[in-house]
Structure formats: structure tokens, C-alpha cells
VOGU-3710 file (C-alpha; in Angstrom, 3 decimals, decimal comma):
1> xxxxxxxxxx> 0,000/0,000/0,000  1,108/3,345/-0,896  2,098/6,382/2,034  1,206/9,246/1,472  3,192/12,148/2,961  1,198/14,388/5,178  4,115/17,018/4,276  7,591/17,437/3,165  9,498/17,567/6,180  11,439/14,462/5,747
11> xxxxxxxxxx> 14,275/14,250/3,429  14,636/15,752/-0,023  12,834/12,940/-2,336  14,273/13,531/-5,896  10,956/11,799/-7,057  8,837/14,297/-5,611  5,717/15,072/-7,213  2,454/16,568/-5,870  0,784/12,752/-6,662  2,670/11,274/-3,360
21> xxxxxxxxxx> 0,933/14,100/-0,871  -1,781/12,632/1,151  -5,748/14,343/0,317  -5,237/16,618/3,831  -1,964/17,785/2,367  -2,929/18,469/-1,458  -5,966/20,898/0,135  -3,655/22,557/2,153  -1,712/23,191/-1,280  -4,718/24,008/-2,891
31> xxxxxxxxxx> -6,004/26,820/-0,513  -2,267/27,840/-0,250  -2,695/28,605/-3,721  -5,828/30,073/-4,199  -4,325/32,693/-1,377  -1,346/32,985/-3,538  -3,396/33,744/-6,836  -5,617/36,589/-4,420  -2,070/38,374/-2,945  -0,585/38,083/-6,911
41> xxxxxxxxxx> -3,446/39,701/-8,054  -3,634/42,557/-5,316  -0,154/42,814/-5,323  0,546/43,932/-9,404  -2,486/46,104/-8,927  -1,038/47,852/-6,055  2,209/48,685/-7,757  0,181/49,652/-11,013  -1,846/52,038/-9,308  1,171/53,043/-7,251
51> xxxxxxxxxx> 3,460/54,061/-10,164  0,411/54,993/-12,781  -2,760/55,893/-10,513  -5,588/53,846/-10,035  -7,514/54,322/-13,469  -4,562/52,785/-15,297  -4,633/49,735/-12,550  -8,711/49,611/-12,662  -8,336/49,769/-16,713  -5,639/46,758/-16,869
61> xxxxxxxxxx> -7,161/44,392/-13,602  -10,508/44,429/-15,989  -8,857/43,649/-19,703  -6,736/40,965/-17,959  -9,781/39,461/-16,249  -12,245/39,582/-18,954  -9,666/37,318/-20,722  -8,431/34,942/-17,822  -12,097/34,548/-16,881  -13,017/32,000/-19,993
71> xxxxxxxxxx> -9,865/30,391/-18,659  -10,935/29,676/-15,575  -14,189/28,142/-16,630  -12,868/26,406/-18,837  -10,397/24,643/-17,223  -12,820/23,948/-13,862  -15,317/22,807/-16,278  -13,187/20,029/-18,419  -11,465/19,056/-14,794  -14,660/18,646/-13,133
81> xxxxxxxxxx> -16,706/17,611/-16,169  -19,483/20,159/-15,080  -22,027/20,325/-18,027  -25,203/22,622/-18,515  -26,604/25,931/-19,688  -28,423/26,406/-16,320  -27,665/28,357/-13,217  -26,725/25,166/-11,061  -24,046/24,271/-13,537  -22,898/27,909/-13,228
91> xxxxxxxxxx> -23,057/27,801/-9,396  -21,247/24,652/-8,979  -18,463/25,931/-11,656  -18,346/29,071/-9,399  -17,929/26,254/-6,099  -14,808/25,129/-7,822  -12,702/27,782/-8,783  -9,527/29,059/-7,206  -10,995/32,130/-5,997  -13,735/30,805/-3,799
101> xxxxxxxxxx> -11,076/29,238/-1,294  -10,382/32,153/-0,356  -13,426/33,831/0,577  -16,153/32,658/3,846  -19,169/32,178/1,438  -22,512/30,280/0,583  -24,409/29,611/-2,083  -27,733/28,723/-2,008  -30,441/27,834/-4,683  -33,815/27,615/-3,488
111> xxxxxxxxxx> -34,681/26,692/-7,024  -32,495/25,038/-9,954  -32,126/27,938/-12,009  -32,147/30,311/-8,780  -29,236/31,031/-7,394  -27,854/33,394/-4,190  -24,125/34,303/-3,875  -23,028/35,645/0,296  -19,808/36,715/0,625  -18,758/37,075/4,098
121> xxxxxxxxxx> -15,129/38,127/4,358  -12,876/39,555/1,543  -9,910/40,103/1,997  -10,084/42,926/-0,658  -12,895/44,600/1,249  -10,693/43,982/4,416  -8,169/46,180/2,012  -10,287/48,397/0,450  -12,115/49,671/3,798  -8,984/50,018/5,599
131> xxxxxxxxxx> -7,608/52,316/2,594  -10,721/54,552/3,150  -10,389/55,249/-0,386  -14,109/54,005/-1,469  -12,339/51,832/-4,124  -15,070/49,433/-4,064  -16,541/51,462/-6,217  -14,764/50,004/-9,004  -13,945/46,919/-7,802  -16,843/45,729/-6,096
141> xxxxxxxxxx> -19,603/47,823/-7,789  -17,936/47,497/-11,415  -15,451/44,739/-11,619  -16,905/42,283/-10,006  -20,256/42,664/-11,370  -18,763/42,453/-14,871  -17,040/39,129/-13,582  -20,058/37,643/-12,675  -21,651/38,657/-15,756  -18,998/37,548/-18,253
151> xxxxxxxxxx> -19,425/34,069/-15,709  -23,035/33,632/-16,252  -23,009/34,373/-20,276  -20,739/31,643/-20,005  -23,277/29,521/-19,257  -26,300/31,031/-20,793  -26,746/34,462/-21,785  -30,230/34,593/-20,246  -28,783/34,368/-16,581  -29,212/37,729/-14,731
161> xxxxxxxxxx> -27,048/39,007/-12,420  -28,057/41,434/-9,468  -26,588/42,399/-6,855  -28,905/42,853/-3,773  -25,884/43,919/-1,195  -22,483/46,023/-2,231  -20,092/47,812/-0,280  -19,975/50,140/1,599  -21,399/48,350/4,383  -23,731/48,971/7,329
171> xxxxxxxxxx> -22,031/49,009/10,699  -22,042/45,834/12,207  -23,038/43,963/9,116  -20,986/40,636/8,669  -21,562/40,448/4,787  -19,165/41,812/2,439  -21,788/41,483/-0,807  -24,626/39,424/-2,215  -24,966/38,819/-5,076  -28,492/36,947/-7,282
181> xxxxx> -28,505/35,195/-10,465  -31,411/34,135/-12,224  -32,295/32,497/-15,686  -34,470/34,160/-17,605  -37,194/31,955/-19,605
//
């Protein structure tokens, strides 16, 4: 039967390869890198904005992402073999990606093509509100609303996208933004 390593702290194994972690230890990898992708993507835009202002950083974040979104979804999509024009196949595309590791959220449909999107904590709100800047604005008004719209015409143009809580938010309120998407018949 085959060990799996629970981590590398044993020797150096010149036959390494990710295959010979243990299921505990590839997640930990995993979310690892889904924080790593998050402080990448933060970080370039911070020294954009930095050295060119913030319109030049807000004009690049959204070319880049409009392109590396169809990426995404298509890679999660032929990994996962997640098929369907409908909101659930969008939702459980959404599930799988990089990004939501990083983020406390829930989805809930409380119909198939019915779908609700609570973000709890994000990091970039964490960022944004500390800056007192009222970035989210772009980011969280614009941005991601253009995300999850490029996301749902993925799947079927007819899927609307609302959302029904943005930044900035009420004192003492424990969600970040929430977000509805709905297929149109």
C-alpha cells in the first residue's frame, strides 16, 4: 500500500511530485494557492496604481480578467466535467474555482435555475475599507459585477445578475456582498 506524505518535512525525495501528498496535504496546497493567486493579483495592482494611478490599474485588472475569466471556466469545467446551460451548472463551476477558497461564502439555490451568492469576508474589502479610499466602487460595484456577468453568459446568456448587497457596508453587518442570479425563460 502506498504512504502518502502528510508534508515534506522528511528528506529531499528527488521523485517528488504533488501525486505522493496525502488528500489533507494536497488541500492545504490548494487553498495555499488560491491565497497565492488573491495576494498576486492585489499585489501587481497595487504597484500599477502606485506608479500609474488607479484608473490605469482599474483599466488593466478588468482587460486581464475579462480574458483569464473563460480560462478559468474552462479549465474547472473540463477538470470537473461540469455540463449545462443552467444556473446550477454555473453555481457549482463558481464552487470550484480558485478564488472561492479564499473567501467565507454560501451559495444557495432555493430553485435550480435560482441562485444566491453571500460573501462574508474579503480580503479585498478587508483592504479596500482600511484604505478609506471608497475603491469598491470600481472593484466591487464594477469589476466584479462584470465578472459575474462575463461568468453567467458563459453559461447562458439569459442568466441575470443582481446584486442585492455592495459595499460600503452597514455598521455591524458581517456580509461583504450578495450577489443573485437568475435564468431568464
Amino acid at each position: 500500500m502506498t504512504k502518502f506524505l502528510n508534508d515534506y518535512s522528511g528528506p529531499f525525495q528527488p521523485d517528488f511530485s504533488h501525486e505522493k501528498l496525502s488528500r489533507d496535504a494536497l488541500l492545504k496546497v490548494l487553498k495555499e494557492n488560491s491565497h497565492y493567486l488573491r495576494r498576486l493579483d492585489a499585489t501587481w495592482y497595487v504597484t500599477v496604481m502606485k506608479k500609474r494611478g488607479n484608473d490605469l490599474a482599474f483599466e488593466c485588472d478588468t482587460e486581464i480578467w475579462e480574458k483569464f475569466i473563460r480560462y478559468e471556466l474552462d479549465t474547472v469545467c473540463d477538470a470537473l466535467n461540469i455540463r449545462g446551460n443552467d444556473v446550477e451548472a454555473m453555481v457549482k463551476a463558481m464552487q470550484a474555482t480558485p478564488w472561492m477558497w479564499v473567501h467565507n461564502r454560501t451559495f444557495e439555490m432555493p430553485e435550480k435555475n435560482h441562485a444566491l451568492i453571500t460573501y462574508r469576508d474579503c480580503q479585498t474589502l478587508l483592504h479596500l475599507e482600511k484604505e478609506g479610499t471608497e475603491r469598491w466602487d470600481t472593484i466591487c460595484h464594477s469589476l466584479e459585477r462584470r465578472l459575474f456577468e462575463l461568468t453567467a453568459d458563459y453559461f447562458n446568456p439569459k442568466i441575470r445578475v443582481e446584486p442585492l448587497k455592495l459595499p460600503p457596508r452597514k455598521r455591524g453587518s458581517n456580509i461583504c456582498c450578495q450577489w443573485e442570479f437568475v435564468l431568464e425563460e
